[in-house]
C-alpha positions as CSV (number, residue, x, y, z in Angstrom):
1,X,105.7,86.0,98.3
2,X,106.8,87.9,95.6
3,X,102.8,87.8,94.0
4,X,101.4,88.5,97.0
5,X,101.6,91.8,97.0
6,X,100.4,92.7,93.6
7,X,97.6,90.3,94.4
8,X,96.4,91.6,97.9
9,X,96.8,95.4,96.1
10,X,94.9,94.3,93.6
11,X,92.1,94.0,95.9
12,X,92.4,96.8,97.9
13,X,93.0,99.2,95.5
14,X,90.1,97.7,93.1
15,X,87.5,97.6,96.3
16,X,89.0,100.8,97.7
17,X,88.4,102.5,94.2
18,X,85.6,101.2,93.4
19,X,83.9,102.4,96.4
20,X,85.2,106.2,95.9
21,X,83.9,106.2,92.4
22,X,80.1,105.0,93.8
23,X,80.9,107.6,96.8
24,X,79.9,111.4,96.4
25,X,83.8,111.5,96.1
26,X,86.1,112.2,93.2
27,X,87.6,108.8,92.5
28,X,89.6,110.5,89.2
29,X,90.9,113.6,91.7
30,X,91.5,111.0,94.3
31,X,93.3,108.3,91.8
32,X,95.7,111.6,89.7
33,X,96.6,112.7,93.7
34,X,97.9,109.1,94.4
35,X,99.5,108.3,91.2
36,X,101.3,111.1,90.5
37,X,102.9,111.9,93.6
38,X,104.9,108.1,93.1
39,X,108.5,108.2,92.4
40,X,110.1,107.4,88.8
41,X,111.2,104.2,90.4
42,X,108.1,102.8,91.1
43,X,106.3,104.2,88.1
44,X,105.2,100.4,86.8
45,X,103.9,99.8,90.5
46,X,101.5,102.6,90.0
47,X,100.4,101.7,86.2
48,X,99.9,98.5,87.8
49,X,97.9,99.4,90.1
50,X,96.1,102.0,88.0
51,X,95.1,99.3,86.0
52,X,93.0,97.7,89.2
53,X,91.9,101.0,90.1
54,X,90.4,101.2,86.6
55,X,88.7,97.8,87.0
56,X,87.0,98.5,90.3
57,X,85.6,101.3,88.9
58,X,84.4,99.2,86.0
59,X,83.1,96.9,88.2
60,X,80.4,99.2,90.2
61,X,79.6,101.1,86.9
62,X,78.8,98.1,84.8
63,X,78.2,96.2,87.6
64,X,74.9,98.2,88.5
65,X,74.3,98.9,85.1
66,X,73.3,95.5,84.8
67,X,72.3,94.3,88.4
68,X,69.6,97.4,88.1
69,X,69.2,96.4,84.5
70,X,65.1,94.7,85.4
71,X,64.3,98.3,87.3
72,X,66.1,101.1,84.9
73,X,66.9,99.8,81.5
74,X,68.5,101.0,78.7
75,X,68.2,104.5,79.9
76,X,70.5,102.9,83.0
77,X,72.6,101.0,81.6
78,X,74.0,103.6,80.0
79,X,73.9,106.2,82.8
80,X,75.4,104.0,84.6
81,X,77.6,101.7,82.2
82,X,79.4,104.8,80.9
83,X,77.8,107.6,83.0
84,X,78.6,106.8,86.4
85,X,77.5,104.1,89.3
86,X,77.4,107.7,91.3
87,X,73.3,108.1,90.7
88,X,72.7,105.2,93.1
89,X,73.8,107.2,95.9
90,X,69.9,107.7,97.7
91,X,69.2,103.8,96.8
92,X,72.8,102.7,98.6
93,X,71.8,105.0,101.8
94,X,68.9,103.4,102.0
95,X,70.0,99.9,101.3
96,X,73.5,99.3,101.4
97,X,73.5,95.7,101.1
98,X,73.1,97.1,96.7
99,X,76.4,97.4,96.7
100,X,78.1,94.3,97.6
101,X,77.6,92.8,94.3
102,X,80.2,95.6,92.9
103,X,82.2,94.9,95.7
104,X,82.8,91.5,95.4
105,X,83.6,91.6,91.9
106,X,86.1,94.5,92.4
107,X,87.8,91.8,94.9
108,X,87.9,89.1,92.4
109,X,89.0,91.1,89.5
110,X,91.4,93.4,91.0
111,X,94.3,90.8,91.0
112,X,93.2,89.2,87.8
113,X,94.4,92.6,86.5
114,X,97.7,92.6,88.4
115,X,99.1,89.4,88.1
116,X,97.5,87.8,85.3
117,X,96.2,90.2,82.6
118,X,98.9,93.0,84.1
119,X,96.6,96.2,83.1
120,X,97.9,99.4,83.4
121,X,97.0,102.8,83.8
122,X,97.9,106.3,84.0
123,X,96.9,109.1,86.2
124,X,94.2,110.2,84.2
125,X,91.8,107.2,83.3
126,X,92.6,105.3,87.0
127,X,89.8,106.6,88.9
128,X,87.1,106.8,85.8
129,X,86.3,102.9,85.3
130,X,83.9,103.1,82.0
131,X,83.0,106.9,82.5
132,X,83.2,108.4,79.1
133,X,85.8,105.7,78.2
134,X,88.1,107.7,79.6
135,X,89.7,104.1,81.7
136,X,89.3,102.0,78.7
137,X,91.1,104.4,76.5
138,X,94.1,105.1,79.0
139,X,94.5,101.4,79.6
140,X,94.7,100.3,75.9
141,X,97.3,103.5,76.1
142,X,99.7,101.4,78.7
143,X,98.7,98.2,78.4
144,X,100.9,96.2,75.7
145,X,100.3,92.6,73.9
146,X,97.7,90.2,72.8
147,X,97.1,89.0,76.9
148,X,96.6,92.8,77.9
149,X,93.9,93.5,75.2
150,X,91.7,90.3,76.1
151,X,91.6,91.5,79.6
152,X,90.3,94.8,79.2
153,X,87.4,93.6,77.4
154,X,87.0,90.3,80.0
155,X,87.9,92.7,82.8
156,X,86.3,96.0,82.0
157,X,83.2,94.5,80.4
158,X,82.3,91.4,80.2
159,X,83.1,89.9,83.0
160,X,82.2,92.7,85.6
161,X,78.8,92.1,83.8
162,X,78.3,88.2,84.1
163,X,79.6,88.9,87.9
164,X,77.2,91.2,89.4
165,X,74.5,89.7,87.6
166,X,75.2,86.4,89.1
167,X,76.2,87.5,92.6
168,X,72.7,90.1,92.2
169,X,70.6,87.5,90.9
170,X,71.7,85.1,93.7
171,X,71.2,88.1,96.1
172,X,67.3,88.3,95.2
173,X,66.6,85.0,94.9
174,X,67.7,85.2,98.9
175,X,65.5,88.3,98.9
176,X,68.5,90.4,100.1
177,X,67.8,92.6,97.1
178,X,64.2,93.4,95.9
179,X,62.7,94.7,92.9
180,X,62.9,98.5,93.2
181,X,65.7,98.7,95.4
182,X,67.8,100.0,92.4
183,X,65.7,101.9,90.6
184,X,66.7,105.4,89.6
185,X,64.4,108.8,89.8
186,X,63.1,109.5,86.2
């Protein structure tokens, strides 16, 4: 009982903030409103959980960074891998079914940060996934020990990457996702 709860938040908060950062919302405004309105008591709670807020984000950025990879290529990988998953907006309103790649991936990685890697982040980088670095930077701020380290790189990079791409690839090969359905105006 006691895991369940960081697991099942893990989850939530990693989908739920995933999604905002995709949305024409402010994940960051949204993430600093939530995290800093928590009481001293529970201030590990919410770097806990700002950890899997950090790792949703990562997973839509990088995730269709590399899912779109065939359609936009370099140029969006990095708009997207450390811009922002934001510019495939008019592709997901058109074709939402884009997006559940990312979303999966948020669900499966979201508790791998909370109960087994234990990533944490502050206010600032919790909504911002790769953008700028800003995530990556605040959770090797709050994030302590050998463990913590590995799983921002497996969590924030590499394995959001190998994710989507599988769960994408699979996804076309089903022809639920086509070629051009990702690709961004020049």
């Amino acid at each position: 009982p006691i895991i369940a709860v960081p697991f099942l938040m893990g989850i939530l908060i990693a989908v739920i903030m995933g999604i905002l950062l995709t949305m024409p919302t402010s994940s960051a405004a949204i993430w600093i409103a939530v995290s800093t309105q928590v009481s001293s008591g529970n201030q590990q709670a919410i770097l806990l959980a700002g950890g899997a807020a950090t790792v949703g984000c990562a997973c839509h950025m990088v995730g269709f960074a590399v899912a779109s990879f065939r359609e936009n290529k370099v140029s969006g990988l990095i708009s997207q891998g450390i811009g922002t998953s934001m510019l495939q907006i008019p592709n997901i309103m058109k074709k939402p079914v884009i997006m559940l790649p990312m979303i999966i991936s948020s669900a499966i990685l979201g508790p791998l940060s909370t109960c087994v890697f234990k990533l944490k982040c502050g206010a600032s980088g919790g909504g911002m996934g790769t953008s700028g670095l800003v995530g990556v930077i605040d959770l090797f701020t709050y994030t302590s020990g050998a463990l913590g380290y590995i799983g921002i790189i497996l969590l924030m990079i590499v394995l959001p990457a190998a994710l989507n791409l599988l769960i994408s690839e699979f996804m076309r090969k089903k022809g639920w996702i086509k070629y051009g359905d990702m690709k961004l105006p020049e």
